[in-house]
Biotite code that builds the C-alpha atoms (Angstrom):
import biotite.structure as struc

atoms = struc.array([
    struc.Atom([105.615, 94.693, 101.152], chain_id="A", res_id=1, res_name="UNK", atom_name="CA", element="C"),
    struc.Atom([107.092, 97.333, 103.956], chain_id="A", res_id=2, res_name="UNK", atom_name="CA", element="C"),
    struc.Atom([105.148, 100.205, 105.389], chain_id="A", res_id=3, res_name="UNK", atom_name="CA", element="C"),
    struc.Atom([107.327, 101.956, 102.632], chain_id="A", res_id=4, res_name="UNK", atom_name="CA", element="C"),
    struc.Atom([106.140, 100.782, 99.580], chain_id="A", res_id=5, res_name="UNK", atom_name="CA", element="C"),
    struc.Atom([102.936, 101.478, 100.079], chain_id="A", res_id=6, res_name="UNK", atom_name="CA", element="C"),
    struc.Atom([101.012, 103.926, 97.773], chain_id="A", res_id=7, res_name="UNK", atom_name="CA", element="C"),
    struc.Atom([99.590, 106.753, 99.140], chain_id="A", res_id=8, res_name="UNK", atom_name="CA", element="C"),
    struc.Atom([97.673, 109.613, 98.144], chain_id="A", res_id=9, res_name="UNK", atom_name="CA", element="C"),
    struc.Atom([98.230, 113.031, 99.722], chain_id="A", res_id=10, res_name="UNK", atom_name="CA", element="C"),
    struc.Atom([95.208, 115.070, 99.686], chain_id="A", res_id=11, res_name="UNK", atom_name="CA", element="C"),
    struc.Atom([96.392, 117.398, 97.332], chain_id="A", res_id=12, res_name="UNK", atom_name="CA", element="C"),
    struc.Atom([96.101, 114.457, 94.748], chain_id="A", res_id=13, res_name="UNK", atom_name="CA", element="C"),
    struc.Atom([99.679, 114.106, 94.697], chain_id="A", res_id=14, res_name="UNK", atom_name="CA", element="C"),
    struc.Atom([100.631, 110.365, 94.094], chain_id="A", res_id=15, res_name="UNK", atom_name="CA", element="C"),
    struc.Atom([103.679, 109.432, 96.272], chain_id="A", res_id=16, res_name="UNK", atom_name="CA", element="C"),
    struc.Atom([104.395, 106.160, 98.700], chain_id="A", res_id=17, res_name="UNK", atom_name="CA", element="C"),
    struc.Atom([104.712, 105.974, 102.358], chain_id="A", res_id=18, res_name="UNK", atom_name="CA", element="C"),
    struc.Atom([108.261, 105.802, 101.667], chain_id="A", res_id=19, res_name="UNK", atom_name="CA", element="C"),
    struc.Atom([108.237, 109.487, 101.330], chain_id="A", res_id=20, res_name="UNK", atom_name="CA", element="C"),
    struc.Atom([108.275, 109.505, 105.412], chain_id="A", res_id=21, res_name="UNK", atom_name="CA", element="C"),
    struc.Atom([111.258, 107.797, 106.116], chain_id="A", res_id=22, res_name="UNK", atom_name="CA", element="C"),
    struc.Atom([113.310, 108.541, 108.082], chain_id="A", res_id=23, res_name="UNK", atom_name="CA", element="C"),
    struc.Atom([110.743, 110.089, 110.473], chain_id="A", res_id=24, res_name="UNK", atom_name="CA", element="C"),
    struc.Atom([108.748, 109.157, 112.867], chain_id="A", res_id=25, res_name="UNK", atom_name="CA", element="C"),
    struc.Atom([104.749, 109.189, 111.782], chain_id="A", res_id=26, res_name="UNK", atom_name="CA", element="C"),
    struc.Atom([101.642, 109.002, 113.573], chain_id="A", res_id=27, res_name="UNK", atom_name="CA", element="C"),
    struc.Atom([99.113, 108.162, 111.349], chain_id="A", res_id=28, res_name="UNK", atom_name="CA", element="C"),
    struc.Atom([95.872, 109.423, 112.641], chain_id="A", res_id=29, res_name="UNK", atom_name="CA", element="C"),
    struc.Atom([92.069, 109.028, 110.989], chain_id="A", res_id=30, res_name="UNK", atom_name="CA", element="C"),
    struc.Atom([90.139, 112.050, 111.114], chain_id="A", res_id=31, res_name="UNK", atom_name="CA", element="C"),
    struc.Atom([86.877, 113.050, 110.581], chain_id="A", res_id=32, res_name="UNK", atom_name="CA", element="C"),
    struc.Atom([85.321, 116.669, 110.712], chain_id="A", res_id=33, res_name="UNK", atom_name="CA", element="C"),
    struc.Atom([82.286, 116.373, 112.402], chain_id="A", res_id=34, res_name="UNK", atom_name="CA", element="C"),
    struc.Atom([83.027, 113.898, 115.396], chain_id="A", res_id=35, res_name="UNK", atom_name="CA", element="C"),
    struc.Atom([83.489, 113.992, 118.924], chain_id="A", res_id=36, res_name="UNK", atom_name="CA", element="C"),
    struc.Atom([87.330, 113.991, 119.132], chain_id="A", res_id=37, res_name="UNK", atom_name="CA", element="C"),
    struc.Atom([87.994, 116.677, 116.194], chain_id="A", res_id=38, res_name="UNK", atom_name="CA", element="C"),
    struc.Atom([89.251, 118.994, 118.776], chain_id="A", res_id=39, res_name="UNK", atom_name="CA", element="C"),
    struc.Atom([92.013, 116.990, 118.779], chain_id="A", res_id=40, res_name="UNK", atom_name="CA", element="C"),
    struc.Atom([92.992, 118.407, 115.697], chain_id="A", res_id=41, res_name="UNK", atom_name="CA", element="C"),
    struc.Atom([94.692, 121.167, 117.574], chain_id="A", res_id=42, res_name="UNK", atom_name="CA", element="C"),
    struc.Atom([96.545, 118.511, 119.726], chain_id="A", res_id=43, res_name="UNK", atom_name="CA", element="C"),
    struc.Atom([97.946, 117.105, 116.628], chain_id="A", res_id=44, res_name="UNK", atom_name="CA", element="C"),
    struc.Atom([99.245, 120.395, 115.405], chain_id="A", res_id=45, res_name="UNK", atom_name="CA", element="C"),
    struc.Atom([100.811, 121.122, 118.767], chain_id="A", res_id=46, res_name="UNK", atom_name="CA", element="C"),
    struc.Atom([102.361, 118.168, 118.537], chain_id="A", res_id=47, res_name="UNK", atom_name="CA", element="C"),
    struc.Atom([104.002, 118.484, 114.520], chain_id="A", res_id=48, res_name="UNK", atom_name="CA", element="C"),
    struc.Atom([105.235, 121.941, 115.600], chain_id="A", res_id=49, res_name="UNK", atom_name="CA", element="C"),
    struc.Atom([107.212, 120.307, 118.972], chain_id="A", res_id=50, res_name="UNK", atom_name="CA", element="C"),
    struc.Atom([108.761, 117.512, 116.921], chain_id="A", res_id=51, res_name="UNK", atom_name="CA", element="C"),
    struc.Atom([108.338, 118.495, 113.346], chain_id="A", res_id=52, res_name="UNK", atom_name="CA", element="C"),
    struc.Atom([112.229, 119.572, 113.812], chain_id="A", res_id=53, res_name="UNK", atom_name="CA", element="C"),
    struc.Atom([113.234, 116.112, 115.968], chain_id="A", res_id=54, res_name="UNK", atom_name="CA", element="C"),
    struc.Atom([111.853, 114.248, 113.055], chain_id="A", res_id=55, res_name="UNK", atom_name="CA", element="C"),
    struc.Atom([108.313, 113.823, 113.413], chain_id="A", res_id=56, res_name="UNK", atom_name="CA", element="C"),
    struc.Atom([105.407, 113.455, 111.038], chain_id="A", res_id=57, res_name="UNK", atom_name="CA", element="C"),
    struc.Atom([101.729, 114.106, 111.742], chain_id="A", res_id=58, res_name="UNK", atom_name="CA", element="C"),
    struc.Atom([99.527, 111.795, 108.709], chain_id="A", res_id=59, res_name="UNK", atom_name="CA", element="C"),
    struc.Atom([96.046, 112.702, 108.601], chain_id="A", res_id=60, res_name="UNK", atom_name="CA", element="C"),
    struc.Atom([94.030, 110.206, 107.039], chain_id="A", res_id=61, res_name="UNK", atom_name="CA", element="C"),
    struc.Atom([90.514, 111.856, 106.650], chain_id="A", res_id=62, res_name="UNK", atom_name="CA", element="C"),
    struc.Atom([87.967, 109.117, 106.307], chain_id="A", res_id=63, res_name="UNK", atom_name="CA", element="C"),
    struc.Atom([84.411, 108.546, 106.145], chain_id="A", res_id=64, res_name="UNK", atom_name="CA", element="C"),
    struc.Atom([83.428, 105.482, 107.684], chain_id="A", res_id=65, res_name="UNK", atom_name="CA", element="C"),
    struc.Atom([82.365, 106.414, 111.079], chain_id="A", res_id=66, res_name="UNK", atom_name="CA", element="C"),
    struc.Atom([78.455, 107.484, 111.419], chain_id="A", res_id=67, res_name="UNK", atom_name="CA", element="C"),
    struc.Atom([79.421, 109.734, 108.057], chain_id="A", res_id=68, res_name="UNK", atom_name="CA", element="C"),
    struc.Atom([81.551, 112.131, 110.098], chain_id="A", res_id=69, res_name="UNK", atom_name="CA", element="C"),
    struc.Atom([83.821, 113.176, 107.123], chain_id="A", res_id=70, res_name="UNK", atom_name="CA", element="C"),
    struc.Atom([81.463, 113.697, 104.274], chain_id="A", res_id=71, res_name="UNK", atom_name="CA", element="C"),
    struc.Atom([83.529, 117.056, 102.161], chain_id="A", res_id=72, res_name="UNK", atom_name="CA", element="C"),
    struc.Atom([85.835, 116.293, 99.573], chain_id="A", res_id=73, res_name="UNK", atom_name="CA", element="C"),
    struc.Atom([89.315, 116.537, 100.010], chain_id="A", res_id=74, res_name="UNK", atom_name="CA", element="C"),
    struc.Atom([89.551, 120.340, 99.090], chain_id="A", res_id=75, res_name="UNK", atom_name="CA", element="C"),
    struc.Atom([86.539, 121.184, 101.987], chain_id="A", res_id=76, res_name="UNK", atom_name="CA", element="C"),
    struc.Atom([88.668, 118.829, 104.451], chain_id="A", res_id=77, res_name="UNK", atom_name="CA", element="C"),
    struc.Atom([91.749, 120.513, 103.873], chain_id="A", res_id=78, res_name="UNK", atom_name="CA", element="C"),
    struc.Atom([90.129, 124.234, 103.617], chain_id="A", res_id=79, res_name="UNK", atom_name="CA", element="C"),
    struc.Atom([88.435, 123.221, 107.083], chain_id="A", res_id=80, res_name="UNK", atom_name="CA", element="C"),
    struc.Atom([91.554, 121.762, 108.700], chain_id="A", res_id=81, res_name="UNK", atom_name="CA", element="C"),
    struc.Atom([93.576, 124.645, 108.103], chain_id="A", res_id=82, res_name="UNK", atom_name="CA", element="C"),
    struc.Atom([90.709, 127.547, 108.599], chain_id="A", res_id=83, res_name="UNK", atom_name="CA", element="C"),
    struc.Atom([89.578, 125.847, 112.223], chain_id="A", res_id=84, res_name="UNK", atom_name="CA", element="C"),
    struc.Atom([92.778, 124.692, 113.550], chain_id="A", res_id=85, res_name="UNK", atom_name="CA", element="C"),
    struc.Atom([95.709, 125.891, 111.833], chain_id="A", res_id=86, res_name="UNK", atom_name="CA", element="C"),
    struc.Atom([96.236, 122.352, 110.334], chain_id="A", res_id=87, res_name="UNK", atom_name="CA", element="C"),
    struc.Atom([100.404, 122.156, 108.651], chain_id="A", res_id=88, res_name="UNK", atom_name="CA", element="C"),
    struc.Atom([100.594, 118.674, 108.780], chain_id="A", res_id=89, res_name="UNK", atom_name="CA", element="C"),
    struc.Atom([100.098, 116.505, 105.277], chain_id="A", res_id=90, res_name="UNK", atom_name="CA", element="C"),
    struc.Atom([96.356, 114.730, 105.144], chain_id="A", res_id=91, res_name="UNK", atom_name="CA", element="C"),
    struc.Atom([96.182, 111.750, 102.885], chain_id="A", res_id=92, res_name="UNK", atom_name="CA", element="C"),
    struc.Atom([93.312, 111.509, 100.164], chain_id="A", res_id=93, res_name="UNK", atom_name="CA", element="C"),
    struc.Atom([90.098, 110.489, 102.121], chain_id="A", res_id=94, res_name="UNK", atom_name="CA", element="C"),
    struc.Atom([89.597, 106.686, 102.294], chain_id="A", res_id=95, res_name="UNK", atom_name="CA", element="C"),
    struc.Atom([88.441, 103.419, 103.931], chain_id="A", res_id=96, res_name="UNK", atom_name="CA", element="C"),
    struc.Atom([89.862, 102.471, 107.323], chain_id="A", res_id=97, res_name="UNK", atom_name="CA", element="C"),
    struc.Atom([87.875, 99.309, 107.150], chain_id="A", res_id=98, res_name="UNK", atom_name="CA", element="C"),
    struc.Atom([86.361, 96.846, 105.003], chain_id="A", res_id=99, res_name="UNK", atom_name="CA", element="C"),
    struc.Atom([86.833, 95.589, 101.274], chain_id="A", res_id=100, res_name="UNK", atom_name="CA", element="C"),
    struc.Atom([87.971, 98.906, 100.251], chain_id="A", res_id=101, res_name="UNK", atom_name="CA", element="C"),
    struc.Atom([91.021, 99.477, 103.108], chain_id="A", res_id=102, res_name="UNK", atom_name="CA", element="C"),
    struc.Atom([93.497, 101.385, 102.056], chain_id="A", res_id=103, res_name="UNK", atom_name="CA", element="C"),
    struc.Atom([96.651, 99.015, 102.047], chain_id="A", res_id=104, res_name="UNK", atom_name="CA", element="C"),
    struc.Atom([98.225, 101.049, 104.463], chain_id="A", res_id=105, res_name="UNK", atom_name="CA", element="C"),
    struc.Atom([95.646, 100.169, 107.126], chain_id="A", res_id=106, res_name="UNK", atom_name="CA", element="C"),
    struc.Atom([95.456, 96.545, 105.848], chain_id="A", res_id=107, res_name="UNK", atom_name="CA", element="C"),
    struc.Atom([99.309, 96.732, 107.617], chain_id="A", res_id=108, res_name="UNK", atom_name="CA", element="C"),
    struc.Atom([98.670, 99.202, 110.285], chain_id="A", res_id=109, res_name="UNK", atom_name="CA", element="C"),
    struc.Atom([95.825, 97.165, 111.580], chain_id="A", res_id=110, res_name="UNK", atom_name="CA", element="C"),
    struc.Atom([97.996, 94.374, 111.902], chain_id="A", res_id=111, res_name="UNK", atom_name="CA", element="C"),
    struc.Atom([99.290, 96.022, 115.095], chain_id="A", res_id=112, res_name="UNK", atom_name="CA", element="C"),
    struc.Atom([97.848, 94.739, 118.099], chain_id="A", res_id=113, res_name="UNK", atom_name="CA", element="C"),
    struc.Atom([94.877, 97.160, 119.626], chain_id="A", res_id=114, res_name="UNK", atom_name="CA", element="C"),
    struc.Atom([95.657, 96.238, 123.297], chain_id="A", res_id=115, res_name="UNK", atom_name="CA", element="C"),
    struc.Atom([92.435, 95.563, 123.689], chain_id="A", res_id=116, res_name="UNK", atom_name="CA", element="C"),
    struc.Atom([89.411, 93.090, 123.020], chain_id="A", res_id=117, res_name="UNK", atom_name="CA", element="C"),
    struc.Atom([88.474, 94.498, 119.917], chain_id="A", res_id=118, res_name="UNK", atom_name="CA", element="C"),
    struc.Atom([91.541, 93.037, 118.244], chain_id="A", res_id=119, res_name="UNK", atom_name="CA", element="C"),
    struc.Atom([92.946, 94.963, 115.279], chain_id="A", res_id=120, res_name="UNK", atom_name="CA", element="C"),
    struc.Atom([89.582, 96.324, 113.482], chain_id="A", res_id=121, res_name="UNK", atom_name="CA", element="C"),
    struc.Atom([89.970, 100.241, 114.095], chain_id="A", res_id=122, res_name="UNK", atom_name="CA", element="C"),
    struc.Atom([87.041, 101.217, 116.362], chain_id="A", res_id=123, res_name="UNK", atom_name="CA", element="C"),
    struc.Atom([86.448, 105.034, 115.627], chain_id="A", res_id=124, res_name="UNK", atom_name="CA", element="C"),
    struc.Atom([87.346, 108.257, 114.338], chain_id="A", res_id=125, res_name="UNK", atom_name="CA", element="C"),
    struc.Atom([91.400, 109.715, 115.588], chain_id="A", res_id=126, res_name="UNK", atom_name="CA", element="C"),
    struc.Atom([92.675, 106.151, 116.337], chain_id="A", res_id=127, res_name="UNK", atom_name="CA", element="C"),
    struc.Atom([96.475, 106.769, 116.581], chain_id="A", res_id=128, res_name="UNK", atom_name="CA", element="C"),
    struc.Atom([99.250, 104.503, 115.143], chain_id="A", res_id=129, res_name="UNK", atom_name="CA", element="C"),
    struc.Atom([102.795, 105.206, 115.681], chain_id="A", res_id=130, res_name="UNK", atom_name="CA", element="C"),
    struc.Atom([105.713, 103.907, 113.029], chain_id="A", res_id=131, res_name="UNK", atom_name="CA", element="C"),
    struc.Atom([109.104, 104.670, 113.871], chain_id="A", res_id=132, res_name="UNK", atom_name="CA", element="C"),
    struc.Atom([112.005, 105.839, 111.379], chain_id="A", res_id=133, res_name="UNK", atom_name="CA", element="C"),
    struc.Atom([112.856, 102.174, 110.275], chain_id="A", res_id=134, res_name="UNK", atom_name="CA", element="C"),
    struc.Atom([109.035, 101.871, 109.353], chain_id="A", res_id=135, res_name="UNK", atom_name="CA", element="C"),
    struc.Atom([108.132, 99.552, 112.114], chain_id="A", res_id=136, res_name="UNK", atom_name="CA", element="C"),
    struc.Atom([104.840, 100.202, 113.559], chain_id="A", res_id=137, res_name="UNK", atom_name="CA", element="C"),
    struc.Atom([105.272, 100.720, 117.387], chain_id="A", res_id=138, res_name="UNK", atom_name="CA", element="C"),
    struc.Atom([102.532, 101.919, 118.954], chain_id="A", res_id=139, res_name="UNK", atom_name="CA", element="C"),
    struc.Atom([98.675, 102.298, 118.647], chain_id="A", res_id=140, res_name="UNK", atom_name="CA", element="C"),
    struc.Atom([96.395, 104.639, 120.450], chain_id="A", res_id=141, res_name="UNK", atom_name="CA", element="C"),
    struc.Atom([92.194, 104.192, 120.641], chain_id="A", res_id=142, res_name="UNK", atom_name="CA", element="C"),
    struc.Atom([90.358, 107.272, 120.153], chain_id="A", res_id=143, res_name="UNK", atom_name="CA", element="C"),
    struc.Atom([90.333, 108.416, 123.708], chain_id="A", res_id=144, res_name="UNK", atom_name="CA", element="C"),
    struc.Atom([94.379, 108.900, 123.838], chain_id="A", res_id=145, res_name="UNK", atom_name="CA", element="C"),
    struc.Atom([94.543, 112.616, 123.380], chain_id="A", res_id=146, res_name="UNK", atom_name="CA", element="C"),
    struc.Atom([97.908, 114.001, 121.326], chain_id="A", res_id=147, res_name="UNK", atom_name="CA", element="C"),
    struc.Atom([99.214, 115.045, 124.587], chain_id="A", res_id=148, res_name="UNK", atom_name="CA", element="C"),
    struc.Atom([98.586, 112.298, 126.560], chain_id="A", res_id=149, res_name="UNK", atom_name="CA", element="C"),
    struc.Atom([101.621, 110.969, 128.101], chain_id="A", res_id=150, res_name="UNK", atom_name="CA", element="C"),
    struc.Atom([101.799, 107.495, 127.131], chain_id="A", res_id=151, res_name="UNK", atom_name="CA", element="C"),
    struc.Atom([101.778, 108.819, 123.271], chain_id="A", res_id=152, res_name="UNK", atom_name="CA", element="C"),
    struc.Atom([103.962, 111.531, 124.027], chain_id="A", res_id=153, res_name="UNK", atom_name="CA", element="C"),
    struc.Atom([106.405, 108.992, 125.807], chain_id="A", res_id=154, res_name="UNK", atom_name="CA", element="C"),
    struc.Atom([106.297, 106.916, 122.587], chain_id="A", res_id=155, res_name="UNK", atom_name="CA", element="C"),
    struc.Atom([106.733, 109.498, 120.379], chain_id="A", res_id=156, res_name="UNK", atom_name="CA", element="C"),
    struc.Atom([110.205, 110.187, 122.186], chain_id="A", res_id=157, res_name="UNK", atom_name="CA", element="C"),
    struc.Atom([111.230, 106.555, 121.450], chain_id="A", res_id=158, res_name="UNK", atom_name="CA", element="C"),
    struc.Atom([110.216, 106.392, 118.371], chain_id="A", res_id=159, res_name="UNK", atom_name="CA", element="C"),
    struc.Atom([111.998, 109.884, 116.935], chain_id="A", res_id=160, res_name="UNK", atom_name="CA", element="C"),
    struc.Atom([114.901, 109.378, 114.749], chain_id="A", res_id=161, res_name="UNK", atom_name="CA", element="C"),
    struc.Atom([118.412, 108.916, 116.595], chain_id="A", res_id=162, res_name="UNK", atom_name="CA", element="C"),
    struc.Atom([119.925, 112.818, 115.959], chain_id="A", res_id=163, res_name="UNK", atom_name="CA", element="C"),
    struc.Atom([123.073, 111.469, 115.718], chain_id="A", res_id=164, res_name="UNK", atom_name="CA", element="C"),
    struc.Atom([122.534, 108.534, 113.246], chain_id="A", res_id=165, res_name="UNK", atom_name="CA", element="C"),
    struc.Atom([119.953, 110.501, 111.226], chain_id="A", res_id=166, res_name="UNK", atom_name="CA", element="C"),
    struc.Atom([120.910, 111.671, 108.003], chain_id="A", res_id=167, res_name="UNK", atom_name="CA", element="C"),
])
């Protein structure tokens, strides 16, 4: 199955398909609302504003995992995205990063190599994965990497749609 097919649920409940991103370039990013890196909520808005319009899509993919840093319902995660830092770009339903209930769009994103020796297990809250237009995953970012860091900013250059091929 390709990154496309996937299901997905948007946090709105509306039932759609990763497939609904292509095209663009997405960084898929899972958040939490009570941890140490949700400031960089407002480094992930800066960065859907600069390249919404170059083709880029900010995913948040609220989930609950992590020392129980997400614990509202998709309505309270939304309400306190938007309220504290502006939040535009789509959030997924909440769900599991890890484990027997991973969402099958981690089951693939996962499969991307971490760079590091905790191989492809997602370690914490606002680990970054980059997928280009075509769907390919091409990049992966720990926790640390904030949204304007310039190794993710490089990559998100590379991996924006081609102006002159996109349609």
């Amino acid at each position: 199955m390709s990154l496309h097919e996937i299901p997905l649920t948007l946090n709105d409940g509306t039932e759609t398909t990763f497939g609904r991103f292509a095209g663009s370039a997405v960084l898929v990013v899972n958040v939490a609302s009570k941890c140490g890196f949700t400031r960089q909520y407002d480094g992930l808005e800066a960065l859907s504003r600069e390249y919404r319009d170059r083709g880029l899509v900010v995913l948040g993919f609220p989930c609950n995992q992590f020392a129980g840093q997400e614990p509202g319902t998709d309505a309270e995660i939304e309400e306190f995205c938007r309220v504290n830092f502006g939040v535009t770009f789509p959030l997924a339903a909440k769900g599991d990063v890890l484990g027997k209930r991973q969402h099958p769009l981690y089951a693939a994103l996962t499969e991307f190599p971490a760079g590091d020796d905790a191989g492809a297990k997602v370690k914490w809250n606002f680990e970054k994965f980059l997928v280009d237009s075509e769907g390919r995953v091409v990049g992966r970012f720990r926790s640390p990497v904030d949204p304007d860091a310039p190794e993710l900013r490089e990559a998100i250059e590379a991996a924006l749609p081609d102006p002159v091929t996109a349609s």
